[in-house]
Every structure is written in structure tokens, then in C-alpha cells.
C-alpha positions in Angstrom: 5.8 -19.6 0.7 3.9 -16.8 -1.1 4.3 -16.5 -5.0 5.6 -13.8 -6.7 2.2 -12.5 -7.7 1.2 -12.6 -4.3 4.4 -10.6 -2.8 3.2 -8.2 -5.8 0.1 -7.7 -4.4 1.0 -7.3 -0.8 3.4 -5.0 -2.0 0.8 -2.8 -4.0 -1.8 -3.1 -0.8 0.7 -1.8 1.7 1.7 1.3 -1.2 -2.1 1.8 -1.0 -2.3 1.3 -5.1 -4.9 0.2 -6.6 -4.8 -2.6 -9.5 -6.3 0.1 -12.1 -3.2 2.5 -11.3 -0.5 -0.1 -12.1 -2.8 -1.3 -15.0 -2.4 2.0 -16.6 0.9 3.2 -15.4 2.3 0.0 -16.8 0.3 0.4 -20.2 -2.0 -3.0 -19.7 -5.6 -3.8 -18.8 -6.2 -4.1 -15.4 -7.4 -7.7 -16.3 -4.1 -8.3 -17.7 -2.5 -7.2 -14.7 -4.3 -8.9 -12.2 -3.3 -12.1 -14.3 0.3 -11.0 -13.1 -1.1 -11.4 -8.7 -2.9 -14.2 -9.4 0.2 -16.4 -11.2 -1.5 -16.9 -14.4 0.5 -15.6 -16.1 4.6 -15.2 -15.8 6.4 -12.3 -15.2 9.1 -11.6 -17.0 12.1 -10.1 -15.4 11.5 -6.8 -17.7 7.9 -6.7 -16.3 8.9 -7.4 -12.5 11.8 -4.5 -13.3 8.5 -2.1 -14.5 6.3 -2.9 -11.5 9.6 -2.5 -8.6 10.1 0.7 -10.3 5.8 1.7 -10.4 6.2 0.8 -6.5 9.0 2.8 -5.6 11.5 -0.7 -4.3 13.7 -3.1 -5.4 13.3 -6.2 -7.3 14.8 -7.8 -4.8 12.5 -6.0 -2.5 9.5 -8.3 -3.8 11.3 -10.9 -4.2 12.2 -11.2 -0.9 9.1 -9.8 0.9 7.7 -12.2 3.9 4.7 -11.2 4.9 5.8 -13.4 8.2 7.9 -10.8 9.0 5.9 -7.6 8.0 2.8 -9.2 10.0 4.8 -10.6 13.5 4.1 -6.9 14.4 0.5 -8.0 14.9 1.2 -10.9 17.6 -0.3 -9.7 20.6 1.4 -8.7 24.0 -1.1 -7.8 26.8 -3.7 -6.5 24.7 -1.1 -4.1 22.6 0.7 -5.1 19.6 4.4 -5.6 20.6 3.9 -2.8 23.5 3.1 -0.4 20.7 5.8 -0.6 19.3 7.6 -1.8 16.0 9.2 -4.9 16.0 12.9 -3.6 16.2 13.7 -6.7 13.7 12.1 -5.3 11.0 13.9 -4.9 7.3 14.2 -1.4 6.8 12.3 -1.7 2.9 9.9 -3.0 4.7 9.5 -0.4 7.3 10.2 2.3 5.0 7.2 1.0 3.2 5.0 0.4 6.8 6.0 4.3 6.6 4.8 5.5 3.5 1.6 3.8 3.9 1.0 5.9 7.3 2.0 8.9 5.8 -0.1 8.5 2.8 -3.4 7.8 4.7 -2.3 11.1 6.9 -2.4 12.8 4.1 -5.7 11.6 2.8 -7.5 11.9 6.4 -5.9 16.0 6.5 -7.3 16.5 3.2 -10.8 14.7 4.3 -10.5 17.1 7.3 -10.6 20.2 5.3 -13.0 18.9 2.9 -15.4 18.6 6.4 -14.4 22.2 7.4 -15.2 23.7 4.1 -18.6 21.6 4.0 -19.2 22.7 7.5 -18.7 26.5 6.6 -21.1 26.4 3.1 -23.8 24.5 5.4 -23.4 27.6 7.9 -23.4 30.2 4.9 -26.4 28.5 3.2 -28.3 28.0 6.3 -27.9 32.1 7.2 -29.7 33.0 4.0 -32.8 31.5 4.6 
């Protein structure tokens, strides 16, 4: 059974957040807040209110997070993960956060993209004035 710091975490990992960000959105040292994934210290029911709220879910979301079900998608079928497709069985907190996590590194990979295609185009321009 994971530990409430630990369903914290996973929770955090699959938003794609790192420990500084909820460190300063939640006004502590990241220090202080990775005491808070690593049980040593408790959290009180304000605190785990603040961090649901920093991670866009539910208290009751963390609280009830298994990462047993979040990670059956990864038992293997034939080579493919379920068929490629999601576990049909799947909480929909935790899909909806499976979701945001694919949309945010879409978002980061179109943005590296264009990043590429303006390096590409100042290499070009530089390299026609020699």
C-alpha cells in the first residue's frame, strides 16, 4: 500500500511538476516539501487541501490513487500494451490525468518543433552571408 507522500508524488510525476514548482506555489522550501513525499513529516489535512488544489484533483483523488491500477495499462499483450489501447477500467481522475500529461508533453514537443524550425532558418540565414 503506498503512503500518502508517495500517492503525492506519483501524482506530481504524472502532472509533469516538478518538486521546486509546488515548493514555491505552496510558499515552502523544496526541502521542506520533499519532507512531505518522503513521509517525514505529516501532512496536515490544510496542507493535502493546498497540494489537491496545486495539482488540479481532489483530495480524495490522492487519497485514493493506486498506482496498481494506473500501471495495469503496462501488462503486456502480444508485444502491445493492452492492444494499444486503455484499460477500459480505468477511473476517470485518473485517466483525465493520463490525459493531461499527453497533452502537456504535446505541447512542449510542438513548441521544441518550432524552436528547431527557427534554429534551422537563422543557421540558413547566417550561413548565406558568408
Amino acid at each position: 500500500m503506498l503512503t500518502l507522500g508517495t500517492k503525492i508524488k506519483k501524482v506530481r510525476e504524472l502532472k509533469g511538476l516538478k518538486q521546486e514548482y509546488m515548493a514555491e506555489v505552496l510558499g515552502i522550501s523544496q526541502p521542506s516539501y520533499s519532507k512531505i513525499e518522503t513521509d517525514e513529516v505529516t501532512v496536515s489535512p490544510e496542507r493535502l487541501e493546498q497540494i489537491a488544489k496545486v495539482l488540479q484533483v481532489s483530495v480524495q483523488d490522492i487519497l485514493a490513487f493506486d498506482e496498481k491500477i494506473v500501471f495495469n495499462v503496462m501488462q503486456k499483450k502480444d508485444g502491445i500494451f493492452n492492444n494499444g489501447t486503455l484499460n477500459q477500467n480505468f477511473p476517470s481522475d485518473i485517466k483525465a490525468l493520463y490525459e493531461d500529461k499527453i497533452k502537456l508533453l504535446q505541447d512542449i514537443i510542438d513548441m521544441q518543433k518550432k524552436e528547431i524550425e527557427m534554429y534551422k532558418k537563422e543557421i540558413d540565414r547566417l550561413g548565406g552571408e558568408k
